[in-house]
C-alpha positions in Angstrom: 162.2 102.6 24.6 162.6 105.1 27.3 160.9 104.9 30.5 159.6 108.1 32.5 162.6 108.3 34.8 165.4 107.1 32.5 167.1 110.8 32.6 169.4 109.5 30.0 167.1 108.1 27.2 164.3 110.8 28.3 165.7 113.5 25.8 166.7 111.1 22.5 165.9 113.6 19.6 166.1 111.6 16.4 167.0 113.7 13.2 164.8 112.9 10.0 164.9 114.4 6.8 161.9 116.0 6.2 161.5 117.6 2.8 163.7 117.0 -0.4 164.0 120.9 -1.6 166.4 122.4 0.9 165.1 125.6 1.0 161.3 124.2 1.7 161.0 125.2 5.7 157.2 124.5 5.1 156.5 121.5 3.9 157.2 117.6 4.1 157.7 115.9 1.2 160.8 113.1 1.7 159.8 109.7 2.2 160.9 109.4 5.9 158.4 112.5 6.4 155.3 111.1 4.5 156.2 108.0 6.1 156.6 109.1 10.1 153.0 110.7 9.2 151.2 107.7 7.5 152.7 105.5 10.9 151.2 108.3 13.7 148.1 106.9 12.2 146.4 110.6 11.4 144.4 108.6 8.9 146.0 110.6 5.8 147.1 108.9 2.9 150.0 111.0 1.8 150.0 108.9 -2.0 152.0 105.5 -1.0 151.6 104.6 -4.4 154.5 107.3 -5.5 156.4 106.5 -2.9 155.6 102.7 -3.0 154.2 101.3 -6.6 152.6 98.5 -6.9 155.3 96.9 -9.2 158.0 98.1 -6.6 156.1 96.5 -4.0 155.8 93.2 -6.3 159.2 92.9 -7.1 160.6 93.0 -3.3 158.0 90.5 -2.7 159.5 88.0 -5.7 163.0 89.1 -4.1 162.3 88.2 -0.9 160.7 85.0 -1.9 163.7 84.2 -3.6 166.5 84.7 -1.6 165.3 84.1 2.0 166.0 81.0 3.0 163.4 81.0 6.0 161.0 82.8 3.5 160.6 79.6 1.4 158.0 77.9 4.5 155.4 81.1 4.2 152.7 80.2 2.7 152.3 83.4 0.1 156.2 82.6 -0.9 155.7 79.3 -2.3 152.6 81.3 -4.4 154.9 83.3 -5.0 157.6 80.2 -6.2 155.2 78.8 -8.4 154.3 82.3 -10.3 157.8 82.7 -11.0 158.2 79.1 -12.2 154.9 79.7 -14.6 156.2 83.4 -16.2 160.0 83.0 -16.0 162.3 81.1 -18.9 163.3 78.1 -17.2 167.2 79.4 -16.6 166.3 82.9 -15.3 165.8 84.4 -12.0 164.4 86.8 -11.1 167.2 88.8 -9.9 168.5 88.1 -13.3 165.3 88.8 -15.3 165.5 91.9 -17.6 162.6 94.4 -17.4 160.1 93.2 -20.2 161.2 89.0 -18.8 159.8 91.0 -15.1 156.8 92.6 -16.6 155.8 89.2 -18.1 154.9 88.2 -14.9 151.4 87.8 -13.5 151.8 88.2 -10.0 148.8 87.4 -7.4 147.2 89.8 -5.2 150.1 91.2 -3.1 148.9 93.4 -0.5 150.8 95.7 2.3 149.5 95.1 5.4 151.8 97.2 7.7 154.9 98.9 8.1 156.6 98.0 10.9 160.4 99.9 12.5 162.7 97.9 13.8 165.9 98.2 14.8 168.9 96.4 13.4 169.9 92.9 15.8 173.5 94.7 15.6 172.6 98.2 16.9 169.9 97.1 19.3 173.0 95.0 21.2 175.0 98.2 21.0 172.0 100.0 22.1 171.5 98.0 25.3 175.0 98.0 25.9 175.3 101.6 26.1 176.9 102.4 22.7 174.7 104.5 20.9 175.7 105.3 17.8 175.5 109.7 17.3 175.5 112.2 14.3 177.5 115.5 14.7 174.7 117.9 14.1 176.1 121.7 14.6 178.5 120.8 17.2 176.0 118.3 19.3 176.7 114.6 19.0 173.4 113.3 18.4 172.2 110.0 18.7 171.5 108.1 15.5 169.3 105.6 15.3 169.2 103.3 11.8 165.6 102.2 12.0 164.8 99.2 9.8 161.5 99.2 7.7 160.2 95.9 7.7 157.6 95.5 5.0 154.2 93.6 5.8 152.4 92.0 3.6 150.2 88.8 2.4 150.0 87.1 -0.9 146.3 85.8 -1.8 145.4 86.3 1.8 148.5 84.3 2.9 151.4 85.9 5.2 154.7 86.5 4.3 
């Protein structure tokens, strides 16, 4: 975060990909674009579900459930445990499931309840240490920020 009279944070430009078609000046269509505009909070839904499918969304969920050690004490992952358990052959994971083993599954109700940035532990440290990393952008060196997206959401009304 940059405060007011930080002359050296108070000019961060932050390059972001905004359209797919390189010769579209015009438009924003890449999925940092649609999703820097969703975040502002203009209260336009620029169609999550193509970027974001329900099914998508599901699977990260049963991922995340599944391989996260701290996830294993929220309260939607053990829902989420016990799914997988039900719809999944006794010596399959998920992970290893093939498509039609993954569309056998009945998942609950898993909604997205935010979207929050973050940035990595390792590149905040560098951050506050005074290593930015930077991009060379037509001669500038830019600095480069790797945001993290960290995915909110709640399984049959319980957190993740």
């Amino acid at each position: 975060p940059s405060n007011e009279g930080d002359d050296e944070n108070s000019s961060v430009v932050l390059p972001v990909r905004i359209t797919t078609d390189p010769s579209d000046g015009a438009s924003a269509s890449s999925v940092e674009a649609l999703t820097f505009i969703q975040l502002l909070g203009y209260d336009i839904d620029m169609g999550a579900a193509a970027v974001l499918p329900p099914r998508l969304l599901q699977d990260l969920v049963a991922l995340h459930c599944t391989y996260n050690d701290e996830a294993m004490q929220d309260e939607g992952c053990s829902v989420v445990q016990e799914v997988l358990v039900r719809d999944l052959p006794d010596d399959v994971s998920f992970y290893e499931a093939n498509p039609w083993q993954r569309s056998r599954v009945k998942f609950p109700n898993i909604l997205l309840t935010g979207v929050r940035l973050e940035l990595p532990a390792s590149v905040a440290d560098d951050v506050d240490d005074g290593g930015t990393p930077s991009l060379a952008v037509n001669g500038e060196s830019l600095p480069l920020i790797p945001f993290r997206f960290v995915l909110e959401c709640s399984v049959d009304g319980k957190p993740l």
